[in-house]
N, C-alpha and C positions, 0 to 999 in steps of 0.2 A: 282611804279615809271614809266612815261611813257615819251615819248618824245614828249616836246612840240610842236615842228616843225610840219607842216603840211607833206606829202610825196608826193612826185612827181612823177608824172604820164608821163608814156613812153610808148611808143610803142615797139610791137617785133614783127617784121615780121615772117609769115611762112610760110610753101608751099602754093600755087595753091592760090597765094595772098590773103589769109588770113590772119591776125595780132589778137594779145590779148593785153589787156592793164597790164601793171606792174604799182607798186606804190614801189618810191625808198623812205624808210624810213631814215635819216641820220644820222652819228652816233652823238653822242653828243662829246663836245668838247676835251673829254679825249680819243677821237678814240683810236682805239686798230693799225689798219693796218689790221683788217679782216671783211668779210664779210659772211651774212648767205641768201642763196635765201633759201625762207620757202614755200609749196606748198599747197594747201588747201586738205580738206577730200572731198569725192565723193558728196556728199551733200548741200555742202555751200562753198561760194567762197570766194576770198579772201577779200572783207568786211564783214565776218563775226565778230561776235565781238571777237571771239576767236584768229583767224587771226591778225587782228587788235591791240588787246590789248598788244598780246604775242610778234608783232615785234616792237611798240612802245616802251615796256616796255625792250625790248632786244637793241634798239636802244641808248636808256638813256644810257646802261651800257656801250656803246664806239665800238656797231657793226653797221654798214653799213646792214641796211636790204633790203632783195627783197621779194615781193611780188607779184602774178600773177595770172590770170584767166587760166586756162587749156582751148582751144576751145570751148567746150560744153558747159560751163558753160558761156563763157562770150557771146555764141548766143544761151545762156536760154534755153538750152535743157538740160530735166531733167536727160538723162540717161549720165554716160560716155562713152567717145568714147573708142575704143579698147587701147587694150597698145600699140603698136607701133606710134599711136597716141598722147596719152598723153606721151610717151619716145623723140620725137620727138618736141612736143612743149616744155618739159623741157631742152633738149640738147639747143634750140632756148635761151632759157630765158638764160640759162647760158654763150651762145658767147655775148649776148647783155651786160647781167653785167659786161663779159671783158672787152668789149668796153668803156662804160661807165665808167668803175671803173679803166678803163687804169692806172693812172699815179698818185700816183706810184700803180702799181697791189696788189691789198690785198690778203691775203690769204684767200681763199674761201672754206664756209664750204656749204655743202647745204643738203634739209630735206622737212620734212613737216607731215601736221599731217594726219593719217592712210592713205588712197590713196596714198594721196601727198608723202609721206614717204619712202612707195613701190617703186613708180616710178621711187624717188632718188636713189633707192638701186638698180635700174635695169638700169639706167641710168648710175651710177658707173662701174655696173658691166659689160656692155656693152662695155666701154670706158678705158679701163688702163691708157692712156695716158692723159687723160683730167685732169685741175690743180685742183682736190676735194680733200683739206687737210682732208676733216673728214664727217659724214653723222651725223644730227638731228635726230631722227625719234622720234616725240610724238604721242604713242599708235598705235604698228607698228600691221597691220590684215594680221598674222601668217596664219589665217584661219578666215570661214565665221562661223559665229556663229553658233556651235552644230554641225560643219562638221568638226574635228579636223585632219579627214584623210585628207579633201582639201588644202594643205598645200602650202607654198607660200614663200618657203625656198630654192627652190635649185639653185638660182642663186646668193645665200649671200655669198658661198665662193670667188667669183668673184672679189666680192668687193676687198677687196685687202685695205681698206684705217678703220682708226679707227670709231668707230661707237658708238653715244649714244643713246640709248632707253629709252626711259620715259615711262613705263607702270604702269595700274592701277593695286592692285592685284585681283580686281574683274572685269575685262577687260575678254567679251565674242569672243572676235576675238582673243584670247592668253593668257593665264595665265602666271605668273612669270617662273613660273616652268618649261611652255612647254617653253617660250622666252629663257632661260636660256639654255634647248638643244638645240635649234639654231645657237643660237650667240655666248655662251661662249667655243665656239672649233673653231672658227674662226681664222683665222691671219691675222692684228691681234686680239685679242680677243675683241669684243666689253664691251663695260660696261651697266649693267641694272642698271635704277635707279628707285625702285619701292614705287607709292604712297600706300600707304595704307588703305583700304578700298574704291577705286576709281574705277568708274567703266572703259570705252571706252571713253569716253568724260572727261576724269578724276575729275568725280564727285562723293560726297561721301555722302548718304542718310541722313538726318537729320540734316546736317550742318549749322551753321550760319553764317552770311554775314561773320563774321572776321574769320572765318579756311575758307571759302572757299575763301577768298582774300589771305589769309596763304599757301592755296595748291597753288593758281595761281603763288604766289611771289617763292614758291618752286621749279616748272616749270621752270620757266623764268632765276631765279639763277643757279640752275642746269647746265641749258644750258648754259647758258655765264662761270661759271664756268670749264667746259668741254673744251668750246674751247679756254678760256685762257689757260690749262692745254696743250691741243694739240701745240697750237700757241707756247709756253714755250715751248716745249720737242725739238721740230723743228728748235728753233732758238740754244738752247746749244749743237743740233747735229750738225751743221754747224761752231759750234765756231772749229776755230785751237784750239788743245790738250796745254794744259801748259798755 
């Protein structure tokens, strides 16, 4: 399912007047009242087809999607910049989706796959006070492949906000099992949701066009499932008792 609408293209200013280009995906007609800015992996940017497919097809189900180049990427250089850097143009991207998405204000989830994911998670965890109902993260890099001591974990208790992980069970930046010592001691406790036999790119060897359109559609629901769940839990904590 993906959203027919084209997305719209924004700007977002950042320091030492630079800017990166967004693309607002929109939600389809049964909007929810929330939104997800989604961030690309270190590698490909946000017209990848992965990017692309995953906020359109998130869009149809009634979210408001953002999408965005990180600096480096959108002046085609191939390494990323540091993290304060990319923490810095993600904080950017999310006053601008305020703005934008002012009225009435959605509740905002935000994410992104492996980098992008990270960033969010340090972005959160940077920020307490900033409005992030909940974190995405599809196929979060725990660690750099075959380095499992390099760990990329100790700023998650931080976060402070609910968190969904989509990993593969054959994902070399974190296995289930190490993801689940991570996250599942957290508060609050994040939730794994694991594909099976997937790698990092949540791909599974031998596949045919329709399981691998199955895992994509598995992704996607997931996700939108998740943040209905959050968005629900949120709205019956605020109802008066009785």
């Amino acid at each position: 399912m993906n959203n027919s609408k084209s997305p719209e293209p924004f700007t977002v200013e950042l320091d030492a007047g630079q800017s990166v280009t967004a693309l607002h995906y929109s939600a389809a007609q049964s909007a929810s009242g929330a939104a997800l800015i989604i961030a690309h992996g270190a590698g490909a940017g946000q017209q990848s087809p992965f990017i692309v497919e995953f906020a359109g097809a998130v869009a149809a189900r009634g979210f408001d999607v953002i999408t965005f180049n990180f600096a480096y990427m959108e002046q085609r250089r191939r390494l990323p910049d540091r993290a304060p850097a990319l923490e810095s143009c993600y904080a950017a991207v999310i006053r601008e989706t305020g703005r934008r998405l002012a009225h009435p204000a959605p509740m905002l989830f935000i994410g992104g796959k492996s980098m992008g994911g990270r960033i969010a998670t340090q972005v959160a965890a940077a920020d307490a006070e900033s409005p992030i109902a909940g974190l995405v993260l599809l196929g979060y890099p725990l660690h750099p492949p075959g380095q499992p001591h390099k760990r990329r974990d100790a700023h998650l208790p931080s976060v402070r906000r609910p968190m969904l992980v989509i990993q593969g069970s054959r994902d070399t930046f974190g296995t289930p099992d190490e993801l689940r010592q991570a996250f599942e001691s957290l508060t609050p406790p994040a939730f794994l949701h694991v594909i099976e036999g997937a790698d990092h790119s949540f791909k599974v060897s031998g596949t045919s066009a329709q399981r691998r359109a199955a895992i994509d559609d598995d992704v996607r629901q997931t996700a939108v499932q998740w943040m209905q769940g959050v968005r629900g839990a949120s709205e019956a904590s605020r109802k008066p008792p009785g």
